[in-house]
C-alpha positions, 0 to 999 in steps of 0.5 A, a space after each residue: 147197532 149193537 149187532 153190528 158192533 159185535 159182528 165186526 168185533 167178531 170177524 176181527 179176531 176171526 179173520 186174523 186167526 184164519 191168516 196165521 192158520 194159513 201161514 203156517 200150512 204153507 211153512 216149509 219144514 225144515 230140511 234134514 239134515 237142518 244145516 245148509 254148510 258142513 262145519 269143522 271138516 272140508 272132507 264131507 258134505 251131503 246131497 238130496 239129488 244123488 249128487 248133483 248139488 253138493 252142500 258147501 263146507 266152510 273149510 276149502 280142502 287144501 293139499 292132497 288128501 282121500 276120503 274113504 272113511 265115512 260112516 253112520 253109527 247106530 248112535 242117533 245122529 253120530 257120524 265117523 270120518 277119516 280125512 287125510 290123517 285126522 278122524 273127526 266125529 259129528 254127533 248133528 248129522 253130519 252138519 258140525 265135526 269135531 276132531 277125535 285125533 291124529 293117527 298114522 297110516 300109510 293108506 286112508 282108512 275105510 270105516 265099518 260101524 258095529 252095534 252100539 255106537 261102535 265102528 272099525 277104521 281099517 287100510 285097504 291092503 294094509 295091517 291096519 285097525 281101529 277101533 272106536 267106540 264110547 270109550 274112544 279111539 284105540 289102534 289094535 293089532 291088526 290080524 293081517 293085511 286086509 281087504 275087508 271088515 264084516 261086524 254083527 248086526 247083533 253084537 258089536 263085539 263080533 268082528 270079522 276081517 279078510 286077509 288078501 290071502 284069502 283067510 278068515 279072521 275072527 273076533 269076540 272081543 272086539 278086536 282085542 284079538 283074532 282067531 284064523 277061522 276059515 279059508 278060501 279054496 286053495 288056488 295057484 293065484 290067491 290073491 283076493 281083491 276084496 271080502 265083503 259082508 252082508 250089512 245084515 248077516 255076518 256069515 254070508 260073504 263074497 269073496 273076489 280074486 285076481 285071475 280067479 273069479 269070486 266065491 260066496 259063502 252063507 255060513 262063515 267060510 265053512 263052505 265056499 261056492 264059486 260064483 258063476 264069474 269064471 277063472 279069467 275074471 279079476 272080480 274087485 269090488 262088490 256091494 251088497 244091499 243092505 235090505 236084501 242080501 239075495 242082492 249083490 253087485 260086482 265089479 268085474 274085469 274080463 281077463 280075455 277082453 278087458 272089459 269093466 263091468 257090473 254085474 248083479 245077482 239076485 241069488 246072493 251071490 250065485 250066478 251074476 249077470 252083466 248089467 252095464 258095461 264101460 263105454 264112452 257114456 260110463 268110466 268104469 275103473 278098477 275097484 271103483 266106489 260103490 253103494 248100494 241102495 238103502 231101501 231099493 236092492 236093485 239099484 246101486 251107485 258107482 263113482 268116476 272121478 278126477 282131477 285131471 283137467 277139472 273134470 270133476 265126478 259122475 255119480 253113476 245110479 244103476 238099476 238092474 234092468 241096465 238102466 243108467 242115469 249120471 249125476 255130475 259134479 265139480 268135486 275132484 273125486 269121491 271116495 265114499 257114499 253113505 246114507 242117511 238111516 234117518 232119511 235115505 234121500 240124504 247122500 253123505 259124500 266123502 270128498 278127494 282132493 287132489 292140488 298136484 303141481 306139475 
C-alpha cells in the first residue's frame, strides 16, 4: 500500500513536468522585429515574404508625399527615415518612431548611414545634405548638386559625394567641408545620371552618364575605366552588393532601341551582361529603386509602382541567371528598401503615397 501511494505521488509531479516541457517546445519565438504595427510614422512598415504582406501602420498616409530616406545605422536597433518634410528616428527596429524635426527641401532626401551611428540625408539632383549623428541633426553646405553619397566603412568621418557634372568631392570631416578630388573623363555630354559606391570600399565606384555609358574606378576616381555599356547607353541607376563588390547591377537604357534593362557584372563593374529586359511581365522604369541582396550578391530587387488606377507595386527579385519572380502589393509605390542587419529575411519599405485630385 505504501508503494502505491508513493508511486502515484511520483507521477503527479512527473506527468505535469513533462507537460509544460512540451508547451514550451512547441512555443513560437517571438518574431523579429517583435511588433505586429509600425507606430509614429505611416511612411515605413516592413516584410518577411519580400513584399508581398506589408506590416500595417497605426497612421493612414495622407496628402501626397515619398519616401526615399530610409536607413539602418550601426547603431543596434537604430533606424532613419525621411517622409515628406519630417526625419523621424527609431531606435526598436523600426516598430516605434519618433520625429527628429522638420526640415525644407525641394526633393525627399535619400539617407546614406556612416560608421558610428551616423548617416548623411541628401537630394537627388539637389545642393542638399544632412548630417545626422549623436549630437543631432545639422543641414551642411552642400559641395554640389549631387547624385550620390559614399562613406567609409572604416571611419565615419570620411565622406564622399558625386556631382552631376561628373566631379569628385571629398570630406574628413564629416561634411564640415569638401575638398574637389577627382573627376570623370572629360565628354561632349557630362551629364551623370548617378555615383554609386561600394557599401564596403569607398574608392571603388560606378559612375553612369546620359548618352555616354558608365565608368568604374577601384581607386577613388584617380583612374576611370569605362565599362562595357557603349556611348549610346543612358546607364541611371546601379546597385552594388554589399557582401561582393565583384557584383554590380545596373539599369540601363539603349538609346537606339529604347530598351529598359538590368544588367549584371561579375567583375566590379567591367563588363555587364543584360539579365532581364522590359516586357508585358516586368515595368522597368528610368531610375527605378534598387537593392541588392544583403547576403546573396547574385540577386537583386527592383520596384514598379503606382497609383494610377490602384495598381499598387511589383517588388521584382532578379537572380543572375535571369530568373524573375513578383511580389505585389497595394502600396501606391516604394521609394526605398532596406534590410534588417539583424535578420536579412526582414525587408524595410519605404512607402509613397500619392491621393491626387483630378
Amino acid at each position: 500500500m505504501k508503494t502505491t501511494l508513493t508511486l502515484v505521488l511520483t507521477l503527479s509531479f512527473v506527468l505535469p513536468l513533462a507537460a509544460q516541457s512540451r508547451r514550451r517546445a512547441t512555443t513560437q519565438p517571438v518574431p523579429f522585429p517583435g511588433c505586429t504595427i509600425v507606430n509614429g510614422t505611416p511612411a515605413i512598415t516592413f516584410t518577411r515574404d519580400e513584399g508581398r504582406t506589408l506590416t500595417p501602420t497605426a497612421q493612414p498616409l495622407s496628402g501626397n508625399g515619398y519616401t526615399y530616406g530610409l536607413a539602418a545605422l550601426d547603431t543596434p536597433g537604430t533606424m532613419l527615415s525621411w517622409h515628406k518634410s519630417t526625419l523621424s528616428i527609431s531606435n526598436d527596429n523600426g516598430c516605434s518612431w519618433q520625429p527628429v524635426g522638420d526640415f525644407e527641401t525641394d526633393f525627399p532626401p535619400t539617407i546614406t548611414p556612416a560608421r558610428g551611428g551616423r548617416a548623411f540625408a541628401w537630394s537627388d539632383n539637389r545642393q542638399f545634405i544632412l548630417r545626422y549623428d549623436s549630437r543631432g541633426a545639422k543641414v551642411l553646405k552642400a559641395p554640389a548638386v549631387g547624385v550620390g553619397v559614399g562613406t567609409d566603412p572604416s571611419n565615419g568621418d570620411h565622406v564622399r559625394v558625386g556631382d552631376t557634372d561628373g566631379n569628385l568631392w571629398n570630406s574628413t570631416d564629416a561634411g564640415e567641408s569638401w575638398t574637389p578630388i577627382n573627376s570623370l573623363p572629360p565628354q561632349s555630354n557630362s551629364f551623370v545620371y548617378r555615383f554609386s559606391f561600394d557599401p564596403s570600399n569607398i574608392d571603388h565606384i560606378v559612375a553612369g552618364r546620359l548618352a555616354g555609358g558608365a565608368f568604374v574606378t577601384f581607386d577613388g576616381g584617380k583612374h576611370w575605366d569605362r565599362t562595357s555599356f557603349g556611348n549610346a547607353f543612358n546607364v541611371m541607376n546601379f546597385a552594388i552588393s554589399p557582401v561582393d563588390g565583384n557584383s554590380v547591377w545596373a539599369m540601363a537604357v539603349d538609346g537606339g532601341s529604347g530598351l529598359h534593362a538590368l544588367h549584371h557584372s561579375s567583375d566590379g563593374g567591367r563588363t555587364f551582361v543584360q539579365v532581364v529586359a522590359a516586357s508585358a511581365e516586368v515595368t522597368i522604369i528610368n531610375q527605378p529603386v534598387m537593392a541588392a541582396h544583403p547576403t546573396d550578391p547574385n540577386v537583386v530587387y527592383f520596384v514598379f509602382g503606382t497609383f494610377f488606377q490602384q495598381y499598387g507595386t511589383d517588388i521584382y527579385r532578379v537572380d543572375a541567371n535571369g530568373g524573375v519572380t513578383t511580389a505585389h502589393n497595394a502600396a501606391d509605390d516604394v521609394n526605398a528598401i532596406v534590410f534588417s542587419p539583424f535578420d536579412p529575411s526582414v525587408m524595410y519599405l519605404g512607402l509613397e503615397v500619392q491621393h491626387v485630385v483630378f
